[in-house]
N, CA, C and O atoms as a CHARMM CRD file, in Angstrom:
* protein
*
  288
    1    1 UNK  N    104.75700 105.27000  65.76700 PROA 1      0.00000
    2    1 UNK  CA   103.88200 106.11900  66.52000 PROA 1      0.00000
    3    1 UNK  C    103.22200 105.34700  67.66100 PROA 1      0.00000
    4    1 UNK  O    103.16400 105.95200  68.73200 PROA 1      0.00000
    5    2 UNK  N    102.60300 103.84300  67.60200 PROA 2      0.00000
    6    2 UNK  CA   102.11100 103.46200  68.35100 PROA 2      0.00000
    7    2 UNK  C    103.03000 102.83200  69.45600 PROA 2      0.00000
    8    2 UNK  O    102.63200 102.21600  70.44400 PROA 2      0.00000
    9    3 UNK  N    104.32700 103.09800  69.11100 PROA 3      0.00000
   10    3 UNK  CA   105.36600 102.15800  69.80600 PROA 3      0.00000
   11    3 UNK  C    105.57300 103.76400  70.62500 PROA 3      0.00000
   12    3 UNK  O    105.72300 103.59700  71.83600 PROA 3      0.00000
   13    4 UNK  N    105.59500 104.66400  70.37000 PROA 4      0.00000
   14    4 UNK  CA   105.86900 106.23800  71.37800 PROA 4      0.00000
   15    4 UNK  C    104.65400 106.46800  72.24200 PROA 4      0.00000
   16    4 UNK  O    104.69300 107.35700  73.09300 PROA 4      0.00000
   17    5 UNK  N    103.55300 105.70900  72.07600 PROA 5      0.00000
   18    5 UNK  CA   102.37800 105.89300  72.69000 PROA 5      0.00000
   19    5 UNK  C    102.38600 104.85900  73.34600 PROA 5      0.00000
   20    5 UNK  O    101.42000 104.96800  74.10100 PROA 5      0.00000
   21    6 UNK  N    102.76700 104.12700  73.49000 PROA 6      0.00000
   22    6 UNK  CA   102.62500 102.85500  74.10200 PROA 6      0.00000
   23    6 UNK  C    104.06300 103.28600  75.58400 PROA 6      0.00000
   24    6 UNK  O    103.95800 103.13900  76.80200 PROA 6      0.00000
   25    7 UNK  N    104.85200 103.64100  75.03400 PROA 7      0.00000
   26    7 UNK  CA   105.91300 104.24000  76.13100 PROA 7      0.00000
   27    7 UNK  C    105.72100 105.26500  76.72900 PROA 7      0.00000
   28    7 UNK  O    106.09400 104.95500  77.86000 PROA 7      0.00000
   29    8 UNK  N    105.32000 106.53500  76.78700 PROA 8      0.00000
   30    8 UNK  CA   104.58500 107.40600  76.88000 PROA 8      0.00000
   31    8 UNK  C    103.37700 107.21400  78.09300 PROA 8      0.00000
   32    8 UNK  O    103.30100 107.67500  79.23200 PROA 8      0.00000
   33    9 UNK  N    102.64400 106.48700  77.45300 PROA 9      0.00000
   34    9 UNK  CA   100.93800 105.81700  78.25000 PROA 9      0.00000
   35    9 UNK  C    101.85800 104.61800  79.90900 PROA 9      0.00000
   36    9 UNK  O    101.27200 104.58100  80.99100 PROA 9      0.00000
   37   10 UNK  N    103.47400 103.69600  79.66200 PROA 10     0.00000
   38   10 UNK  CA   103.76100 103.73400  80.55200 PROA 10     0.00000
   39   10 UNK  C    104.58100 104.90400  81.71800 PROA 10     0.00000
   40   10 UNK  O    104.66200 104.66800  82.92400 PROA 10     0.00000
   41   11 UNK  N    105.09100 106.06100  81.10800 PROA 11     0.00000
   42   11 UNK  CA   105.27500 106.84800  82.41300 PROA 11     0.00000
   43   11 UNK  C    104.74800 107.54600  82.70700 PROA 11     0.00000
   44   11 UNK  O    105.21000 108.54600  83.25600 PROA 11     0.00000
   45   12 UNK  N    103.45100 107.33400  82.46500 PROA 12     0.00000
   46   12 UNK  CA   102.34100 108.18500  83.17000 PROA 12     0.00000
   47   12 UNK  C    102.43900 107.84600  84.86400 PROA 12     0.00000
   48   12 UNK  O    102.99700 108.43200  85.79200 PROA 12     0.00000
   49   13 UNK  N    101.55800 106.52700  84.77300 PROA 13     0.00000
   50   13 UNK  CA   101.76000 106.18700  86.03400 PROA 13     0.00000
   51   13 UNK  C    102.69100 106.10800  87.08500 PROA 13     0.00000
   52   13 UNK  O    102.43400 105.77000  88.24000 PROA 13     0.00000
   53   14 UNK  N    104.24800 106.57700  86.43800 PROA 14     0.00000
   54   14 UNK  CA   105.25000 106.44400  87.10900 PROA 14     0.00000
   55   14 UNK  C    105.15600 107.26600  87.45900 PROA 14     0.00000
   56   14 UNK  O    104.88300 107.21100  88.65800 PROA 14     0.00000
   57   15 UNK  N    105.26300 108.69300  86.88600 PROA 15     0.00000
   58   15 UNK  CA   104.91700 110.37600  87.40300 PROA 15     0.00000
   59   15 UNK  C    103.88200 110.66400  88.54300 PROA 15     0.00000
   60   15 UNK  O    103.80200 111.59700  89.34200 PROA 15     0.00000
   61   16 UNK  N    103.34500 109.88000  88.40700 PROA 16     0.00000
   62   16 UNK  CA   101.56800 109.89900  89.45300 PROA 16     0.00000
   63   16 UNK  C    102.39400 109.42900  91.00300 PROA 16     0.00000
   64   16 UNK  O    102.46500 109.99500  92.09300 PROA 16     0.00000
   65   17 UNK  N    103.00400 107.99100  90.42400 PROA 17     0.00000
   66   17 UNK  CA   103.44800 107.30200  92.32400 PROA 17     0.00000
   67   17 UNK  C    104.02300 108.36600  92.78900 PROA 17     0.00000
   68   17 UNK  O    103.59900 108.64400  93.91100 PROA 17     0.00000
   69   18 UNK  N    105.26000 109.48000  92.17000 PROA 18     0.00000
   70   18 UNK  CA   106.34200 110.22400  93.01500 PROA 18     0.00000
   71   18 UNK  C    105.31800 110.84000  94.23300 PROA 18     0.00000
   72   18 UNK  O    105.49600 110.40000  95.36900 PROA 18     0.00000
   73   19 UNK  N    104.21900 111.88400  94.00200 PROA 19     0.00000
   74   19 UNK  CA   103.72000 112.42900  95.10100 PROA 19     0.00000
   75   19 UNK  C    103.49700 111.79500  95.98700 PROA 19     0.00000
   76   19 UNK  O    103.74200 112.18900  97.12700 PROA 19     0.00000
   77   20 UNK  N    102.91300 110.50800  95.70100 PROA 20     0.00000
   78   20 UNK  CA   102.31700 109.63900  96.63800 PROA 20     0.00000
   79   20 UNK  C    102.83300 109.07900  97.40500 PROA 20     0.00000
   80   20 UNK  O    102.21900 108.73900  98.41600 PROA 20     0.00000
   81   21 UNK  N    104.28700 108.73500  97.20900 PROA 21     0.00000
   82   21 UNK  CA   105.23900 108.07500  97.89600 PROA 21     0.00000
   83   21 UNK  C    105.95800 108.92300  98.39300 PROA 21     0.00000
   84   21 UNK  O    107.00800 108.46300  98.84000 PROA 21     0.00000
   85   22 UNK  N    105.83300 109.88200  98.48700 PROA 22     0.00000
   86   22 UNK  CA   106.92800 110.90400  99.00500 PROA 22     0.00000
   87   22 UNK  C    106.80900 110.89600 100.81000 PROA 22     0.00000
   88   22 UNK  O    107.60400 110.46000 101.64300 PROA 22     0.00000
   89   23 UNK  N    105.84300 111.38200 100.92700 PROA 23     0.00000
   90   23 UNK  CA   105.83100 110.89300 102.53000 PROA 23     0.00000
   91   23 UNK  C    106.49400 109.57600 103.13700 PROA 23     0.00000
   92   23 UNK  O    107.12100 109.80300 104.17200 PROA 23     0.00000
   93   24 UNK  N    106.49100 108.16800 102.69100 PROA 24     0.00000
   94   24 UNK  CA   107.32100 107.35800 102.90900 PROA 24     0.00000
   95   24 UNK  C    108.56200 107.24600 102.40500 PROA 24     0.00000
   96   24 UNK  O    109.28900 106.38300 102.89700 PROA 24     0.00000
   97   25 UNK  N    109.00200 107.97600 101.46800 PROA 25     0.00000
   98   25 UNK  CA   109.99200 108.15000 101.02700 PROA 25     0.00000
   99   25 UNK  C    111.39500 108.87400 102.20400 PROA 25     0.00000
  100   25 UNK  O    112.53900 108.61900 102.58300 PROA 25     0.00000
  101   26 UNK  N    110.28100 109.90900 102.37600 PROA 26     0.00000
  102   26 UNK  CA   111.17400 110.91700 103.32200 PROA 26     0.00000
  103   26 UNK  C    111.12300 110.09700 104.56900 PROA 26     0.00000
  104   26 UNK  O    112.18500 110.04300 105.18900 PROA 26     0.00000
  105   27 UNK  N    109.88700 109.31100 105.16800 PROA 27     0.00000
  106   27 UNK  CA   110.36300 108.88600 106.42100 PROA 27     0.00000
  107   27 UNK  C    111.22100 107.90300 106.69600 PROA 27     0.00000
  108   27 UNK  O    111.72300 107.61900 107.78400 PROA 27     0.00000
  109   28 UNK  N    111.35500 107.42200 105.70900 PROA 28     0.00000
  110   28 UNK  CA   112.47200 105.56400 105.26300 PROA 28     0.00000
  111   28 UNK  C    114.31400 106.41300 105.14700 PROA 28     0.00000
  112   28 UNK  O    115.35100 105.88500 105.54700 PROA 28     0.00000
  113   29 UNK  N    114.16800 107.98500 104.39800 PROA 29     0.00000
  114   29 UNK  CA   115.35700 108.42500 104.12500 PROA 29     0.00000
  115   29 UNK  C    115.64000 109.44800 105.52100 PROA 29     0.00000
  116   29 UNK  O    116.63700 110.14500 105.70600 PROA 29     0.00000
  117   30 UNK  N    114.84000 109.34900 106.12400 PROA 30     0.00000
  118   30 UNK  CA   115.35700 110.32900 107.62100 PROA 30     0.00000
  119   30 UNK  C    115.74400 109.03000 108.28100 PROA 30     0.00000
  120   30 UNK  O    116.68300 108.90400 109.06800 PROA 30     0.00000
  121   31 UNK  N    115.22700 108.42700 108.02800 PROA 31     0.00000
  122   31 UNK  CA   115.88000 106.83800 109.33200 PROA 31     0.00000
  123   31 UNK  C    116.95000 106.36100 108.63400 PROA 31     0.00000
  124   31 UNK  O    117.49100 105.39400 109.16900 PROA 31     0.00000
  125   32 UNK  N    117.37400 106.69500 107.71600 PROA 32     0.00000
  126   32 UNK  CA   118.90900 105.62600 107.13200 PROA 32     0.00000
  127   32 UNK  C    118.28400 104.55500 106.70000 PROA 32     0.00000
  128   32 UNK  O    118.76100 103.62700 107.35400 PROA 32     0.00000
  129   33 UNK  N    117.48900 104.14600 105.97300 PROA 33     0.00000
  130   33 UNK  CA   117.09900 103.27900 105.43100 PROA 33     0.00000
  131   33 UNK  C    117.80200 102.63100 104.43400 PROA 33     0.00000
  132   33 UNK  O    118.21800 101.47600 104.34100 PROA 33     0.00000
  133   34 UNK  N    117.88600 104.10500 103.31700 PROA 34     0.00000
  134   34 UNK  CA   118.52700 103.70000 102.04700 PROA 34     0.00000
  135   34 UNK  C    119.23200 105.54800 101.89800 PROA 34     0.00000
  136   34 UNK  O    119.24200 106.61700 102.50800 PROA 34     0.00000
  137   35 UNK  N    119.63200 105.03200 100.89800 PROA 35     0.00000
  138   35 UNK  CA   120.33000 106.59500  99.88900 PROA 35     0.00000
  139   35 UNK  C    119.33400 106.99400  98.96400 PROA 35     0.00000
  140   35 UNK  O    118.64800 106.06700  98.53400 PROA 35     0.00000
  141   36 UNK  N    119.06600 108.16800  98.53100 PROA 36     0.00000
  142   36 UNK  CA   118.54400 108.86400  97.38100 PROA 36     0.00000
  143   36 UNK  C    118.59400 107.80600  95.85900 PROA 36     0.00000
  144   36 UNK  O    117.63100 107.29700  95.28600 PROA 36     0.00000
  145   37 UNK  N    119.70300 107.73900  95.58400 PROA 37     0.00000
  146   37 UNK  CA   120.47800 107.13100  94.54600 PROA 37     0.00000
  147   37 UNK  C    120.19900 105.50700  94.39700 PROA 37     0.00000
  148   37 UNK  O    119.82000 104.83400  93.43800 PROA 37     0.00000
  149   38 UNK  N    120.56300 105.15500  95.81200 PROA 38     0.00000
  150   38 UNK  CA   119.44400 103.58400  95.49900 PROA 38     0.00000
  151   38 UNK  C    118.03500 104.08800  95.82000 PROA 38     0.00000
  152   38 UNK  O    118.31800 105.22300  95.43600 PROA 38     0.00000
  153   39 UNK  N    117.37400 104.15100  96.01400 PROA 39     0.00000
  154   39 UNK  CA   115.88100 104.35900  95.71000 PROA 39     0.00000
  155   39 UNK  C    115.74800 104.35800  94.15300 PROA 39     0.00000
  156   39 UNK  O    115.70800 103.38200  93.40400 PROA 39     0.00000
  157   40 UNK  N    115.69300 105.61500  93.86400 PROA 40     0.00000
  158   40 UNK  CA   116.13500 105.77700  92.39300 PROA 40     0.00000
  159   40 UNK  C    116.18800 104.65000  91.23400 PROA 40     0.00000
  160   40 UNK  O    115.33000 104.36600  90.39800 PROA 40     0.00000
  161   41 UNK  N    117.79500 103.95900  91.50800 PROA 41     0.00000
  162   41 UNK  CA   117.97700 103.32400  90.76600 PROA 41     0.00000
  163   41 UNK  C    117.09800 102.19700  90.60400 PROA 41     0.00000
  164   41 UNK  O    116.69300 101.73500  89.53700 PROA 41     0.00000
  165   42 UNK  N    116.73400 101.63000  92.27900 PROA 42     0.00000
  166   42 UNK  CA   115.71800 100.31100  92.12500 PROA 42     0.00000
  167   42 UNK  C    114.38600 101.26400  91.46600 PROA 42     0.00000
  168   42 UNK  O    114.02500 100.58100  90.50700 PROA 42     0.00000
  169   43 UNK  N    113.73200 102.16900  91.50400 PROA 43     0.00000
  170   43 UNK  CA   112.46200 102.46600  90.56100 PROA 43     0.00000
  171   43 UNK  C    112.95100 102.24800  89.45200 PROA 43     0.00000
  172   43 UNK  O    112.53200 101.23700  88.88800 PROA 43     0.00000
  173   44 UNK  N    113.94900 103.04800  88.76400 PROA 44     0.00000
  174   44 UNK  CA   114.75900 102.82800  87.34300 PROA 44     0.00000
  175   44 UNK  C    114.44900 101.34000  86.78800 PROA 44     0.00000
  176   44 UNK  O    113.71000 101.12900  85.82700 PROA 44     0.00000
  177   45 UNK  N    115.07700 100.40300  87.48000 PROA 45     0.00000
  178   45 UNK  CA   114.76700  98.72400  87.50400 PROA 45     0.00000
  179   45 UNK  C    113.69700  98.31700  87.06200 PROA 45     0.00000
  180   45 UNK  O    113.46700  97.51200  86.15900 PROA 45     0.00000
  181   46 UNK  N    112.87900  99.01900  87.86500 PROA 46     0.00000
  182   46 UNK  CA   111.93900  98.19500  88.25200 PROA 46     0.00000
  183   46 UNK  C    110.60800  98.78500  86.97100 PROA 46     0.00000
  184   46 UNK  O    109.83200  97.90600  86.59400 PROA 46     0.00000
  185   47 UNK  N    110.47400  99.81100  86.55200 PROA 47     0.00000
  186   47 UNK  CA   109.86200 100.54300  85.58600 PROA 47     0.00000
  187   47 UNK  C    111.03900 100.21400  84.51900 PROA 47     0.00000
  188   47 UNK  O    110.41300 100.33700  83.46600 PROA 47     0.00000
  189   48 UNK  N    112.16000  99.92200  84.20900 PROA 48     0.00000
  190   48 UNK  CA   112.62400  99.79700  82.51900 PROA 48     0.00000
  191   48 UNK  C    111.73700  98.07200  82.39900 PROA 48     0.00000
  192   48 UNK  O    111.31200  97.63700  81.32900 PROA 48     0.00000
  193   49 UNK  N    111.61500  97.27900  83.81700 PROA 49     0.00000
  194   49 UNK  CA   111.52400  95.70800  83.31900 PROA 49     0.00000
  195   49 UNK  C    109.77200  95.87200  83.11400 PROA 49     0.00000
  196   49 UNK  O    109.29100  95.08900  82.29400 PROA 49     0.00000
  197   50 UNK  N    108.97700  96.65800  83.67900 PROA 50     0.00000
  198   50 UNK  CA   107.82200  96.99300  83.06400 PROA 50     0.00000
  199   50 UNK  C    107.52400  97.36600  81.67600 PROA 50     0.00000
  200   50 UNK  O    106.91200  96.70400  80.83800 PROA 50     0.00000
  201   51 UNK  N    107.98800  98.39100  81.57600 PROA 51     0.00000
  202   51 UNK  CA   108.19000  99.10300  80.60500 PROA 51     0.00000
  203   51 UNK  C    108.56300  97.84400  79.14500 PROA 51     0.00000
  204   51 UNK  O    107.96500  97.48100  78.13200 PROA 51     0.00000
  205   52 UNK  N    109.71200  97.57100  79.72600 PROA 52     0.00000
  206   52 UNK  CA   110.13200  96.58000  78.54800 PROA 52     0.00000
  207   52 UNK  C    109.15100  95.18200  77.95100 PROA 52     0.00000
  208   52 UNK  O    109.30300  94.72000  76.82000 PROA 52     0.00000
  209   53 UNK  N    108.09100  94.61900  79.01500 PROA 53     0.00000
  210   53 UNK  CA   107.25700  93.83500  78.99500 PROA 53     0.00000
  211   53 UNK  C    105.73900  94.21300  78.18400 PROA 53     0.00000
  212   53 UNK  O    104.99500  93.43300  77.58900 PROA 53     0.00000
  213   54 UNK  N    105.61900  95.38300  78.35200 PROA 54     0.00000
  214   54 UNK  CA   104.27800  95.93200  78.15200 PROA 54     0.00000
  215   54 UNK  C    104.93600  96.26800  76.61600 PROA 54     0.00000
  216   54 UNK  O    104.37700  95.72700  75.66200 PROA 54     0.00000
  217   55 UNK  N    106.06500  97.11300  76.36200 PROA 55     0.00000
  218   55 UNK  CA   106.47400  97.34500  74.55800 PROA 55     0.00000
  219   55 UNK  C    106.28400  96.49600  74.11700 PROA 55     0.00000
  220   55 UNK  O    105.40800  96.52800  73.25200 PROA 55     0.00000
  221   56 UNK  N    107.10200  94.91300  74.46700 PROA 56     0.00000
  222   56 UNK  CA   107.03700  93.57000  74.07900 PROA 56     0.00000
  223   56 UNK  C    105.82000  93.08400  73.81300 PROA 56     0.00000
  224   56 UNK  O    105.64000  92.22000  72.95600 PROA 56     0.00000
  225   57 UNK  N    104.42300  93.84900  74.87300 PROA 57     0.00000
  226   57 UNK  CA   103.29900  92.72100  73.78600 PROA 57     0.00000
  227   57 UNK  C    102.65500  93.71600  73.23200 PROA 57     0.00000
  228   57 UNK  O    101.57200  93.36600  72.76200 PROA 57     0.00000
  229   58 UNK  N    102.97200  95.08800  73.07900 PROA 58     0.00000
  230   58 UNK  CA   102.64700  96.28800  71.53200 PROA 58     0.00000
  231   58 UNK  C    103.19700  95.76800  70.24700 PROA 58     0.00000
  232   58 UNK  O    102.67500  95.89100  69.13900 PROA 58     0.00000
  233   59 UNK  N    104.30200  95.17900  70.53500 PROA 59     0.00000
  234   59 UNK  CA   105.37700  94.71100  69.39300 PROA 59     0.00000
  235   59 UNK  C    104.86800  93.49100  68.93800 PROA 59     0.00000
  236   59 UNK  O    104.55100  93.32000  67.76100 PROA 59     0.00000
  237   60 UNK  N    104.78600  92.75600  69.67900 PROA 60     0.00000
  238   60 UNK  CA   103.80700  91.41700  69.14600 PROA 60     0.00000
  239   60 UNK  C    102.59600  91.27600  68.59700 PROA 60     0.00000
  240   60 UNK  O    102.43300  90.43700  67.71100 PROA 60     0.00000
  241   61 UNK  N    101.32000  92.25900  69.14100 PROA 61     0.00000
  242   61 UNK  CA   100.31000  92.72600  68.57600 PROA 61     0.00000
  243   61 UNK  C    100.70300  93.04700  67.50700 PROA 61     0.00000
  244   61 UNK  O    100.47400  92.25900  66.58900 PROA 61     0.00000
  245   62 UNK  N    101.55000  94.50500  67.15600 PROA 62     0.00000
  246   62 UNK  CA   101.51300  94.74900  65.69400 PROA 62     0.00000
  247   62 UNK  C    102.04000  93.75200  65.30300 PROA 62     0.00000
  248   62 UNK  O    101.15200  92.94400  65.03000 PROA 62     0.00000
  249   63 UNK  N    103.25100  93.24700  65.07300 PROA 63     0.00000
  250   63 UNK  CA   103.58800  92.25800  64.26100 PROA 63     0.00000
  251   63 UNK  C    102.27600  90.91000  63.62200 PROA 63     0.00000
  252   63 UNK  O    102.05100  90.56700  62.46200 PROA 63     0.00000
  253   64 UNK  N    101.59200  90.39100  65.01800 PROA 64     0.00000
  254   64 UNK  CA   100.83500  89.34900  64.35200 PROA 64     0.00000
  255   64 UNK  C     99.48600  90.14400  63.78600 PROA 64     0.00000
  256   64 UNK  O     98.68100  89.33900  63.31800 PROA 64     0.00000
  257   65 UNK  N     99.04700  91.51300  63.71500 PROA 65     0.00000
  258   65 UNK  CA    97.97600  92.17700  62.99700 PROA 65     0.00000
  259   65 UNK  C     98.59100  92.47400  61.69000 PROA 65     0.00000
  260   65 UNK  O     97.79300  92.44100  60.75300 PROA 65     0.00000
  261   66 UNK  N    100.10000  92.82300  61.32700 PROA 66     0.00000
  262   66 UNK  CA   100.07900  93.46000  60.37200 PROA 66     0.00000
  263   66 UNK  C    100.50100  91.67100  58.97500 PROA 66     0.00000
  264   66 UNK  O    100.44000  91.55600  57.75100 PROA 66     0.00000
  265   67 UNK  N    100.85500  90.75800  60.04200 PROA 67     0.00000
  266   67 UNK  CA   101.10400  89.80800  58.91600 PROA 67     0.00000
  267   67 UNK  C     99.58400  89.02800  59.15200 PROA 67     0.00000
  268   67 UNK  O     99.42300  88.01100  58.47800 PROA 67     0.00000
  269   68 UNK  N     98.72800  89.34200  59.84800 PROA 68     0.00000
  270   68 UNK  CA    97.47500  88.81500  59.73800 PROA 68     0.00000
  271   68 UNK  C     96.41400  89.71900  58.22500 PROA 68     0.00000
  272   68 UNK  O     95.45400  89.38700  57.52800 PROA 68     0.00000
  273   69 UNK  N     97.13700  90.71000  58.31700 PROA 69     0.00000
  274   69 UNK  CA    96.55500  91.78600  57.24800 PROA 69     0.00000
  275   69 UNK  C     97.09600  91.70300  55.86100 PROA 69     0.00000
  276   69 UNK  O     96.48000  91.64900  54.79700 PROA 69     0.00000
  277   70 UNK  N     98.22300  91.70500  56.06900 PROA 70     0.00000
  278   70 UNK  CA    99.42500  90.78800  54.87500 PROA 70     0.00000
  279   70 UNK  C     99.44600  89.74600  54.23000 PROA 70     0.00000
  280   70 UNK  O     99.92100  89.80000  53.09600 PROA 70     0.00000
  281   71 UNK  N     98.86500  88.28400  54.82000 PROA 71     0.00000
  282   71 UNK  CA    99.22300  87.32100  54.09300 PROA 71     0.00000
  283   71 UNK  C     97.96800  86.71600  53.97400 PROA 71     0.00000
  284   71 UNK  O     97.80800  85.78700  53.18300 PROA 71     0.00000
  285   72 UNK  N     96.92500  87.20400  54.77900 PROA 72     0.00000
  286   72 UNK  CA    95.51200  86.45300  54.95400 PROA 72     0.00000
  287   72 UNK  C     94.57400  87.38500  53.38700 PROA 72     0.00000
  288   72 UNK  O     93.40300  87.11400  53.11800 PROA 72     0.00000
């Protein structure tokens, strides 16, 4: 449960940037900047290596609370 809340609590903030960036979005994709699809994928990137960092110290927390609760 705390590991779905912990993932969850990160795409919040991801949902929030889209509006915000949209105006530069569209003016970077009217100039040929980039494609739809790379944009995309680099957010994809760039939020799974977040994402994956922030689970990593939920996962570590519980682990050293629950053998701190366990063996102490």
């Amino acid at each position: 449960m705390v590991l779905m809340l912990a993932m969850l609590g990160t795409a919040q903030p991801s949902l929030l940037a889209f509006p915000a960036e949209r105006p530069v979005f569209l003016r970077e994709y009217s100039t040929n900047h980039y494609r739809v699809g790379a944009y995309f994928v680099s957010r994809l990137v760039f939020e799974a290596a977040v994402t994956f960092v922030q689970i990593a110290l939920v996962v570590s927390r519980c682990i050293y609370f629950t053998a701190l609760v366990l063996f102490v």
